[in-house]
Gaussian input, Z-matrix of N, CA and C with variables (Angstrom, degrees):
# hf/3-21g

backbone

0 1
 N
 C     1     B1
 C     2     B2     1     A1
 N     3     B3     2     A2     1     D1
 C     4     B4     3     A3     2     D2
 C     5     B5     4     A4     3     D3
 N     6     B6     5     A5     4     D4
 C     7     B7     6     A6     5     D5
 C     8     B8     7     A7     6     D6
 N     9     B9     8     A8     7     D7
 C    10    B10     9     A9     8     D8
 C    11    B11    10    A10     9     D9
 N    12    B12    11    A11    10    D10
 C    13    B13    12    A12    11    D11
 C    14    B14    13    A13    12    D12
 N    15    B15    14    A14    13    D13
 C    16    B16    15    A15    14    D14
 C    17    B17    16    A16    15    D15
 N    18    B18    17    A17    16    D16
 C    19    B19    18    A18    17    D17
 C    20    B20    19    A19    18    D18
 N    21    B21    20    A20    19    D19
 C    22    B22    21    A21    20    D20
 C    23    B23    22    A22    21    D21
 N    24    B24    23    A23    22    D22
 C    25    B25    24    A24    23    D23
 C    26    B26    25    A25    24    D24
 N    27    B27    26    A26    25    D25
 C    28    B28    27    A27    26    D26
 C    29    B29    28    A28    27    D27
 N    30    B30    29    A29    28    D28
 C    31    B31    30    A30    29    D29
 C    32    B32    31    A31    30    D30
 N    33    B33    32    A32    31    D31
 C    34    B34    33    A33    32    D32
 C    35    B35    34    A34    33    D33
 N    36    B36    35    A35    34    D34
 C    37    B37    36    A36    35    D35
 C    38    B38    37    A37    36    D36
 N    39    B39    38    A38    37    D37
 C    40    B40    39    A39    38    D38
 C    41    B41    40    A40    39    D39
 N    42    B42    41    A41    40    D40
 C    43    B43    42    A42    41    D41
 C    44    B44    43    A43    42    D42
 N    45    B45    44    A44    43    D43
 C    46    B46    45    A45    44    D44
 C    47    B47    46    A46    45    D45
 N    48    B48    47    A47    46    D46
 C    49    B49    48    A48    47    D47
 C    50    B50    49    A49    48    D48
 N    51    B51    50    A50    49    D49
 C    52    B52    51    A51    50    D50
 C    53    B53    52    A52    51    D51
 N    54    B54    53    A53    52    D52
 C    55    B55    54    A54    53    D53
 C    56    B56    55    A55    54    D54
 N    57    B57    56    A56    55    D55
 C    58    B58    57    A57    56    D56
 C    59    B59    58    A58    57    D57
 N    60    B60    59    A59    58    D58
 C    61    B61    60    A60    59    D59
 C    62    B62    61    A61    60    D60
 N    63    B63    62    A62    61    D61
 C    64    B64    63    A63    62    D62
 C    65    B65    64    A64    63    D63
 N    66    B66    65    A65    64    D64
 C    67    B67    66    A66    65    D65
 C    68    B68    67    A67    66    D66
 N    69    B69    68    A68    67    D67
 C    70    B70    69    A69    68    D68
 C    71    B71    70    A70    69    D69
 N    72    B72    71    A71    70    D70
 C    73    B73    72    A72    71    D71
 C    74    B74    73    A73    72    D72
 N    75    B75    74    A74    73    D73
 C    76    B76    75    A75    74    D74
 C    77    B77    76    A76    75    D75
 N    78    B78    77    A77    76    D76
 C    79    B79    78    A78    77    D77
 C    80    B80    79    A79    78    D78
 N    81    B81    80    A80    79    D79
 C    82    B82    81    A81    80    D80
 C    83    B83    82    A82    81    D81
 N    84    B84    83    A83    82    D82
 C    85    B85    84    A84    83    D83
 C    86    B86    85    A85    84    D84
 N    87    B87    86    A86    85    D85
 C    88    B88    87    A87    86    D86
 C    89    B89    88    A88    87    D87
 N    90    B90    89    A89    88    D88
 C    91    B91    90    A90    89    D89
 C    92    B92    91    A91    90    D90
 N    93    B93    92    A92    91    D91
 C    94    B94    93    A93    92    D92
 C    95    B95    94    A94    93    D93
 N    96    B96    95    A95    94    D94
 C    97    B97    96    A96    95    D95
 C    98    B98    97    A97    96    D96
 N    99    B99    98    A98    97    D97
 C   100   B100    99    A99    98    D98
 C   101   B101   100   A100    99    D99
 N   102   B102   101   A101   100   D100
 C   103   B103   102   A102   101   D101
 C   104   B104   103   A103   102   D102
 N   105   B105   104   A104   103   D103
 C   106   B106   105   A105   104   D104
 C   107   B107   106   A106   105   D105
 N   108   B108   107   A107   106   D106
 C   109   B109   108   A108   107   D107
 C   110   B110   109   A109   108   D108
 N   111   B111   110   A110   109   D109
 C   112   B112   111   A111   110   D110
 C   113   B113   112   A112   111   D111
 N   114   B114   113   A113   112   D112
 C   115   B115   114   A114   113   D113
 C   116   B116   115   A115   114   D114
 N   117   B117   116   A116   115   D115
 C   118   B118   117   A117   116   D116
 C   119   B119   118   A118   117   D117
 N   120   B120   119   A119   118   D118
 C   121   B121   120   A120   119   D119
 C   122   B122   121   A121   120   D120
 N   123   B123   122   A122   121   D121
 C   124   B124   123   A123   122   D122
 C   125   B125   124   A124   123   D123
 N   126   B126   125   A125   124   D124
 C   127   B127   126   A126   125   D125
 C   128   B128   127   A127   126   D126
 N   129   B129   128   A128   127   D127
 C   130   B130   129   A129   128   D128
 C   131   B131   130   A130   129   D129
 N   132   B132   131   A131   130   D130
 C   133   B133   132   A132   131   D131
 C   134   B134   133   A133   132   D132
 N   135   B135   134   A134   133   D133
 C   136   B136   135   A135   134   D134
 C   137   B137   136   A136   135   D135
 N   138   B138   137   A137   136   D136
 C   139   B139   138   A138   137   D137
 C   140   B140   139   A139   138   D138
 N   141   B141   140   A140   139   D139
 C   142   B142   141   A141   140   D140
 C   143   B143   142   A142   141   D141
 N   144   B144   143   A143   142   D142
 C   145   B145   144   A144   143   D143
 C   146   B146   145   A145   144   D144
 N   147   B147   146   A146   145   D145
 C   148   B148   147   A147   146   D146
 C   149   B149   148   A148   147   D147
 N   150   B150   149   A149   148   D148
 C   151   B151   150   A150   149   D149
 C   152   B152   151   A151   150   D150
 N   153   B153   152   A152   151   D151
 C   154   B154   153   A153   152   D152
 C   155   B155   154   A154   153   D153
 N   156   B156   155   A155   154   D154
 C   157   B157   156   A156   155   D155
 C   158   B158   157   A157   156   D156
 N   159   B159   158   A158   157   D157
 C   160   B160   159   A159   158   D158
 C   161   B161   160   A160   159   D159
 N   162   B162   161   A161   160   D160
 C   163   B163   162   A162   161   D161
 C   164   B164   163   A163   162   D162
 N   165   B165   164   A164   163   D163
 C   166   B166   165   A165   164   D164
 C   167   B167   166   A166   165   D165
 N   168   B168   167   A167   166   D166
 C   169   B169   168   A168   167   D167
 C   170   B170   169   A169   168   D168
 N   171   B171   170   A170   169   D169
 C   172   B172   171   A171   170   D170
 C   173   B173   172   A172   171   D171
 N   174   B174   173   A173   172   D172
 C   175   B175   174   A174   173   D173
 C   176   B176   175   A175   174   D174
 N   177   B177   176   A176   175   D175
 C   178   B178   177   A177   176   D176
 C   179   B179   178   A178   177   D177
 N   180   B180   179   A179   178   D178
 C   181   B181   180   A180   179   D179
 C   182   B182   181   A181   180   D180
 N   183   B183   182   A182   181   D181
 C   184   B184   183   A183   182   D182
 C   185   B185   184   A184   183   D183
 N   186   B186   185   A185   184   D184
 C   187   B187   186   A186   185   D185
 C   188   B188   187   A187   186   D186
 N   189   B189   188   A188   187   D187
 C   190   B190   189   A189   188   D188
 C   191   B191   190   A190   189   D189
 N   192   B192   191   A191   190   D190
 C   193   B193   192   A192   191   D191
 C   194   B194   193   A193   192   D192
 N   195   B195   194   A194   193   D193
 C   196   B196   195   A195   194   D194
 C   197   B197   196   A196   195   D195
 N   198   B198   197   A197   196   D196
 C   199   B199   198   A198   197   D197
 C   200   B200   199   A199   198   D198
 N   201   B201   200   A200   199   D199
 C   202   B202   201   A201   200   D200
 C   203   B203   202   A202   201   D201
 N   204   B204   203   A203   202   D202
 C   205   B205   204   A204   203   D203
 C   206   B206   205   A205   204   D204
 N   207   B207   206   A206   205   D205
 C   208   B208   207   A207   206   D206
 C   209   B209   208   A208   207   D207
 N   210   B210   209   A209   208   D208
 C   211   B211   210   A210   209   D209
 C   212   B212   211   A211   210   D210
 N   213   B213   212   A212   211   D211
 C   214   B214   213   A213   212   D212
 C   215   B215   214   A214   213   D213
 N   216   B216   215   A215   214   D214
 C   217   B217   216   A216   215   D215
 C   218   B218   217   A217   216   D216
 N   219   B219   218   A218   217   D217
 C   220   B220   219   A219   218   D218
 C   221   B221   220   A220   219   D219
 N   222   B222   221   A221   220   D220
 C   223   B223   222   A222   221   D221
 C   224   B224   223   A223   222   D222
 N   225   B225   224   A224   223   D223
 C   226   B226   225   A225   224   D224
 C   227   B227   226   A226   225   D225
 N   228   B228   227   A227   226   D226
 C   229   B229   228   A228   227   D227
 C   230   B230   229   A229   228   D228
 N   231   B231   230   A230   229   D229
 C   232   B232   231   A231   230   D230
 C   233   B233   232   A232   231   D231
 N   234   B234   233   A233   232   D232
 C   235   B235   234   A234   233   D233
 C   236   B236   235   A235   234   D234
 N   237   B237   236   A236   235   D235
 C   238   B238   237   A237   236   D236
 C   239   B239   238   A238   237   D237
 N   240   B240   239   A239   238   D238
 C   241   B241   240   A240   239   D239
 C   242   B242   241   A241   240   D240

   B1=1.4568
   B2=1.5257
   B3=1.2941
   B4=1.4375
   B5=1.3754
   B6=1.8433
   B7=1.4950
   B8=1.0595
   B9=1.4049
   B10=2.0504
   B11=2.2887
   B12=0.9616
   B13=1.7295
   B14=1.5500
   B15=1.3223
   B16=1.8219
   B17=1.0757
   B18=1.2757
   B19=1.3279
   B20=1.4729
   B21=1.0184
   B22=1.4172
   B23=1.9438
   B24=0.9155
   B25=1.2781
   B26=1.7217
   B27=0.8596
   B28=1.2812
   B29=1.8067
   B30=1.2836
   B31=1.1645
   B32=1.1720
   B33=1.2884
   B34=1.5216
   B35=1.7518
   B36=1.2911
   B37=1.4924
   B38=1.3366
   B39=1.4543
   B40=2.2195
   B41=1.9578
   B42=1.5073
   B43=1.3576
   B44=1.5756
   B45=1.3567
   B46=1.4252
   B47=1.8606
   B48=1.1807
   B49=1.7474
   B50=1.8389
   B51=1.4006
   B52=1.6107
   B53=1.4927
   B54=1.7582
   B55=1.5112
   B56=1.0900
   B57=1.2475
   B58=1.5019
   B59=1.5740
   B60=1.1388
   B61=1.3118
   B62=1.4426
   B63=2.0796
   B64=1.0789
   B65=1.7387
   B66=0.9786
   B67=1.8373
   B68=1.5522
   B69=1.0388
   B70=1.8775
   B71=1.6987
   B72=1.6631
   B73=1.1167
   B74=2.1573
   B75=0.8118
   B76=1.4753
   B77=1.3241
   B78=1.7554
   B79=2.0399
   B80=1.3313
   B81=1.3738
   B82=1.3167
   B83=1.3577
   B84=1.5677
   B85=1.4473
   B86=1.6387
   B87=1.2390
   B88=1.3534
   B89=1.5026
   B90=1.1972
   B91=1.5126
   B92=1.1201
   B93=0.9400
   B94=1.8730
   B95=1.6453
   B96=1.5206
   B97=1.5702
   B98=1.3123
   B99=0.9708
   B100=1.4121
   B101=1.6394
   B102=1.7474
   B103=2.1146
   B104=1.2287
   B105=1.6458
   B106=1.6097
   B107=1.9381
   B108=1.5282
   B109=1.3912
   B110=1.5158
   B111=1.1918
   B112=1.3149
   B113=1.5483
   B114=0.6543
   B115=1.6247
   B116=1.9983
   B117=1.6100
   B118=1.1336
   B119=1.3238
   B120=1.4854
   B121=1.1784
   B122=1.2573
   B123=1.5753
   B124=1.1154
   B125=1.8494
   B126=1.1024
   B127=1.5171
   B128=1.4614
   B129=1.9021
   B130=1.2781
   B131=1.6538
   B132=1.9588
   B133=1.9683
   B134=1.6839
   B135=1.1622
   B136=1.2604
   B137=1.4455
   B138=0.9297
   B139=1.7873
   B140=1.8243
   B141=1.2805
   B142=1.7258
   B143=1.1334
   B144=1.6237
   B145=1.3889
   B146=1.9104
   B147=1.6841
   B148=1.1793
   B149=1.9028
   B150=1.0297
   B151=1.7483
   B152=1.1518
   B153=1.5168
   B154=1.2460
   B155=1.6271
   B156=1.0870
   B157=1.0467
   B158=1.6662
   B159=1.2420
   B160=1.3211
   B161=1.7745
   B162=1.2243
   B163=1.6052
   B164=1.5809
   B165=1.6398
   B166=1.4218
   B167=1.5753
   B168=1.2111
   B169=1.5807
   B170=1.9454
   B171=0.9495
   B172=1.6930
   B173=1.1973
   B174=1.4331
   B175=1.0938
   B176=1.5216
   B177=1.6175
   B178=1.3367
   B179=1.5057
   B180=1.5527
   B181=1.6112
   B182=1.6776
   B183=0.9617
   B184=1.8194
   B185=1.6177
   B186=1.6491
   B187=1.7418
   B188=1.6659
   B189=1.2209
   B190=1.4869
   B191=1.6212
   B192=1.2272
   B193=1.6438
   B194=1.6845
   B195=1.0551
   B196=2.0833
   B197=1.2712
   B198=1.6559
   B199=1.1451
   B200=1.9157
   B201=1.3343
   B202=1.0998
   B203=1.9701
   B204=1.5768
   B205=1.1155
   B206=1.5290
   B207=1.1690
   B208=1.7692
   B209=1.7101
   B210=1.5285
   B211=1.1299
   B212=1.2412
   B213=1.9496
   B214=0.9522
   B215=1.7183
   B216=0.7886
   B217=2.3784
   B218=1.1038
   B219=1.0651
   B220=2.1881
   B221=1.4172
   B222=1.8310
   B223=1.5376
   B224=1.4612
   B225=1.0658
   B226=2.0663
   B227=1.9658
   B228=1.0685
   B229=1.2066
   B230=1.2501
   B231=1.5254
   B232=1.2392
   B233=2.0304
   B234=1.0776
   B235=1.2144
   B236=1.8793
   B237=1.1665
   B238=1.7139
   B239=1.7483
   B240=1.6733
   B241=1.4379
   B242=1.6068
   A1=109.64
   A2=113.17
   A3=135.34
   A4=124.37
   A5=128.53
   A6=103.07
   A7=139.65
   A8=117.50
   A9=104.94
   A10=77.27
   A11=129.50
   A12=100.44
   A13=132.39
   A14=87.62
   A15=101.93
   A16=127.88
   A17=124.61
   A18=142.63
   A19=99.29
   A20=159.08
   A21=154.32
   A22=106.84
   A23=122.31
   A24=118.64
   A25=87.97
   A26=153.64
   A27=153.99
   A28=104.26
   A29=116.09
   A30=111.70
   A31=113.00
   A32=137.26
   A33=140.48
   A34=105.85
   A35=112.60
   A36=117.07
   A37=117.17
   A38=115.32
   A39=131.89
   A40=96.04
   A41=96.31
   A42=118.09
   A43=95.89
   A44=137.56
   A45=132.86
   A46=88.61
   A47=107.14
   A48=108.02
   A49=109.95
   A50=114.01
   A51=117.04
   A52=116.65
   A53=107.75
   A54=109.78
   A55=118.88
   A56=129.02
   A57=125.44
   A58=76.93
   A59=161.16
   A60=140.48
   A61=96.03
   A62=114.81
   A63=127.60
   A64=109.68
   A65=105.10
   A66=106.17
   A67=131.11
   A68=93.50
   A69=112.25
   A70=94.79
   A71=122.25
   A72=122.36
   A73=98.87
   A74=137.83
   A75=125.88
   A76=92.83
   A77=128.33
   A78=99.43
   A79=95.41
   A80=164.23
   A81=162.67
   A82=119.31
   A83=108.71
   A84=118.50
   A85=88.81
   A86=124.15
   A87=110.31
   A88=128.92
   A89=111.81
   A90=110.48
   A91=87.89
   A92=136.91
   A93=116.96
   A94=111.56
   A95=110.66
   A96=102.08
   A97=133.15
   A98=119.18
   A99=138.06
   A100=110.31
   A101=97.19
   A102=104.72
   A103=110.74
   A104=103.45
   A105=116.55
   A106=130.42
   A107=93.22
   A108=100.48
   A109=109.03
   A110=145.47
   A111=158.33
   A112=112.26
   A113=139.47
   A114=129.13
   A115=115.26
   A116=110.72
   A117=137.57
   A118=110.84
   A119=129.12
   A120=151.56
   A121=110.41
   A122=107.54
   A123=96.55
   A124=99.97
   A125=123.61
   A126=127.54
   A127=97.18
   A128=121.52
   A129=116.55
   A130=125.11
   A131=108.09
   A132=93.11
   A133=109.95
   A134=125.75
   A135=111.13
   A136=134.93
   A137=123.13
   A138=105.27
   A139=138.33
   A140=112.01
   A141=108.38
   A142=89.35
   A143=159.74
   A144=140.12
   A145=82.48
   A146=117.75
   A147=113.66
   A148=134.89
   A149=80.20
   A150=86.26
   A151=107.14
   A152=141.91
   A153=129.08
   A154=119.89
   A155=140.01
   A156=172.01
   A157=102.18
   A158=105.49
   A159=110.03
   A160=134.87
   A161=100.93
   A162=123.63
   A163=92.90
   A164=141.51
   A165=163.57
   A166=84.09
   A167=132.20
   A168=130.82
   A169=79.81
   A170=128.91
   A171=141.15
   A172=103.67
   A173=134.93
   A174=164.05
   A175=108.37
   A176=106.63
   A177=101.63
   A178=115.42
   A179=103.30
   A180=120.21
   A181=110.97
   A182=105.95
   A183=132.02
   A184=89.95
   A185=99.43
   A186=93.14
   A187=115.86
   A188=123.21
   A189=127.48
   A190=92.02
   A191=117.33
   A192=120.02
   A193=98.39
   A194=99.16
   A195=90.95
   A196=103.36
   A197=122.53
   A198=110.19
   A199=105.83
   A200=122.98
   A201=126.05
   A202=122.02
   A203=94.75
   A204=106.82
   A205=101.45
   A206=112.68
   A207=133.96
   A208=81.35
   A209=124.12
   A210=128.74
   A211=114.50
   A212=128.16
   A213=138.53
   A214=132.22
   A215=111.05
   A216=97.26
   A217=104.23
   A218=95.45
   A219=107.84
   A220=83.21
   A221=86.67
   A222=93.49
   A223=110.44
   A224=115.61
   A225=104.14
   A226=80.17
   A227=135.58
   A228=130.59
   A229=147.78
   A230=135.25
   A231=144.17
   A232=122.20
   A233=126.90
   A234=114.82
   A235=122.90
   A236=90.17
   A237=109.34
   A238=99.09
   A239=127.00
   A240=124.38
   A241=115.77
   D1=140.26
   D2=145.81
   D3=-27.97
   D4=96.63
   D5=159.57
   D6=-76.56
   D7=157.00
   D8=-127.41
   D9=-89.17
   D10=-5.91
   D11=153.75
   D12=-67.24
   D13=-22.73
   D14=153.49
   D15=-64.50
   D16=-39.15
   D17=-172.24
   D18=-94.78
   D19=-67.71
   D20=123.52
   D21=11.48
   D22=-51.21
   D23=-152.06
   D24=-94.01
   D25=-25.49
   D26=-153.48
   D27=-85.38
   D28=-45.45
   D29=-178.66
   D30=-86.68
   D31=-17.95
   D32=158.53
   D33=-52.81
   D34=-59.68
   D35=174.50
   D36=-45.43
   D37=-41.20
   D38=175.04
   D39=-47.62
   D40=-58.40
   D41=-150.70
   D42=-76.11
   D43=-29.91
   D44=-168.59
   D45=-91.98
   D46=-46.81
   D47=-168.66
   D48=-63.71
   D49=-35.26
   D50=178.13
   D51=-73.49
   D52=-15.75
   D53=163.20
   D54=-79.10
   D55=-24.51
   D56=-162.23
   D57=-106.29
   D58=-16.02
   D59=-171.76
   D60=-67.97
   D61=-62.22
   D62=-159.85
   D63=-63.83
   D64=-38.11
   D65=150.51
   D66=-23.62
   D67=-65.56
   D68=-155.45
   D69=-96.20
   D70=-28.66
   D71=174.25
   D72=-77.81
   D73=-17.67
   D74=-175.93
   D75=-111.08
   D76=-20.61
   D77=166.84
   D78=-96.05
   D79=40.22
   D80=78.87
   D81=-12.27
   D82=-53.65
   D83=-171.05
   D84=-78.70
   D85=-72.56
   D86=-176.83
   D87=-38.49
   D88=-27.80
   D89=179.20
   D90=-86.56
   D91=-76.18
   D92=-158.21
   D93=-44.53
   D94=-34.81
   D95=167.49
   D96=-72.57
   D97=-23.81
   D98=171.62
   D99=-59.45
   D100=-52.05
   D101=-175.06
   D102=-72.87
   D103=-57.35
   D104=-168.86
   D105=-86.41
   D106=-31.09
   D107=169.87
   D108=122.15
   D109=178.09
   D110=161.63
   D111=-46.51
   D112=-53.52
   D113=-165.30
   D114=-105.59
   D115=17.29
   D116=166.08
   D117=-102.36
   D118=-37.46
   D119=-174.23
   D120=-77.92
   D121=-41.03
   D122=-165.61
   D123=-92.92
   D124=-32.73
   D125=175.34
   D126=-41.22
   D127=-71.59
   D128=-171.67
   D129=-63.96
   D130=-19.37
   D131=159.54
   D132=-66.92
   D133=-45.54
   D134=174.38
   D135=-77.67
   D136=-41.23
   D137=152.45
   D138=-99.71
   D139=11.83
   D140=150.46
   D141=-109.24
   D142=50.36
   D143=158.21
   D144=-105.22
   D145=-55.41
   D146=148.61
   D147=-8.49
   D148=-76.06
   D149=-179.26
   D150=-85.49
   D151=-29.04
   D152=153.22
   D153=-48.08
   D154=-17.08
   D155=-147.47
   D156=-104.01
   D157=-105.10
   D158=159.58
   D159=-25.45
   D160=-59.92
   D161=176.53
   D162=-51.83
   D163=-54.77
   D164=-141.27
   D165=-87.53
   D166=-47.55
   D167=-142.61
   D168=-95.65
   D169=-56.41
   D170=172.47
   D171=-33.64
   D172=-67.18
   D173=173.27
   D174=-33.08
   D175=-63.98
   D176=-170.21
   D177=-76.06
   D178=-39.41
   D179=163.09
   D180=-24.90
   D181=-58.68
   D182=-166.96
   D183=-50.82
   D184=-76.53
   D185=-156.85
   D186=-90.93
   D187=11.66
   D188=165.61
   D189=-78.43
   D190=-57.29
   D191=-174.42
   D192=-47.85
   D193=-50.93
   D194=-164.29
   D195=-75.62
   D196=-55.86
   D197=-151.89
   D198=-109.50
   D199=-27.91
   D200=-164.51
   D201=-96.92
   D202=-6.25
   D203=-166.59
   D204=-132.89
   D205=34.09
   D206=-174.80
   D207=-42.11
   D208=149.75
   D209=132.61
   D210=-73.93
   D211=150.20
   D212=155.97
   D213=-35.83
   D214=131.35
   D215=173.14
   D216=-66.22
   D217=131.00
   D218=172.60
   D219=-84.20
   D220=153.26
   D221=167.23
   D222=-106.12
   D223=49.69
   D224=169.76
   D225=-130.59
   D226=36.99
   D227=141.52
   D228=-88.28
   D229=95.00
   D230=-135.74
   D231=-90.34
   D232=63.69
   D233=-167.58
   D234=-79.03
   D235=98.27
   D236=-177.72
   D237=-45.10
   D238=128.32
   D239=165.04
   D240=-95.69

């Protein structure tokens, strides 16, 4: 099992990471509207807001698993010095 500051800390990390997504995904859209024009802008809010999306959900998966969701040390584990 999970100690529940682990478990606690994981959805704070969802909730800080989906702001800065929704950030960088609307000055993205603006820069591409700003360089390229309206109907470039609008292709890339709807499909890299997509894969930003996806790629973001991968992403978070990845490092809660490695780093935020450490399993505990069993104790019948033996480390020889």
């Amino acid at each position: 099992m999970h100690d529940f500051n682990d478990k606690a800390t994981a959805p704070l990390w969802e909730y800080q990471g989906v702001a800065c997504r929704g950030r960088s995904r609307r000055a993205n859209d603006a820069f591409v509207f700003y360089t390229w024009g309206h109907l470039p802008a609008l292709i890339f809010h709807d499909c890299g807001g997509t894969i930003l999306v996806i790629g973001w959900f991968f992403a978070f998966w990845i490092v809660v698993q490695r780093w935020i969701l450490v399993p505990p040390a069993s104790s019948d584990v033996v480390i020889d010095s």
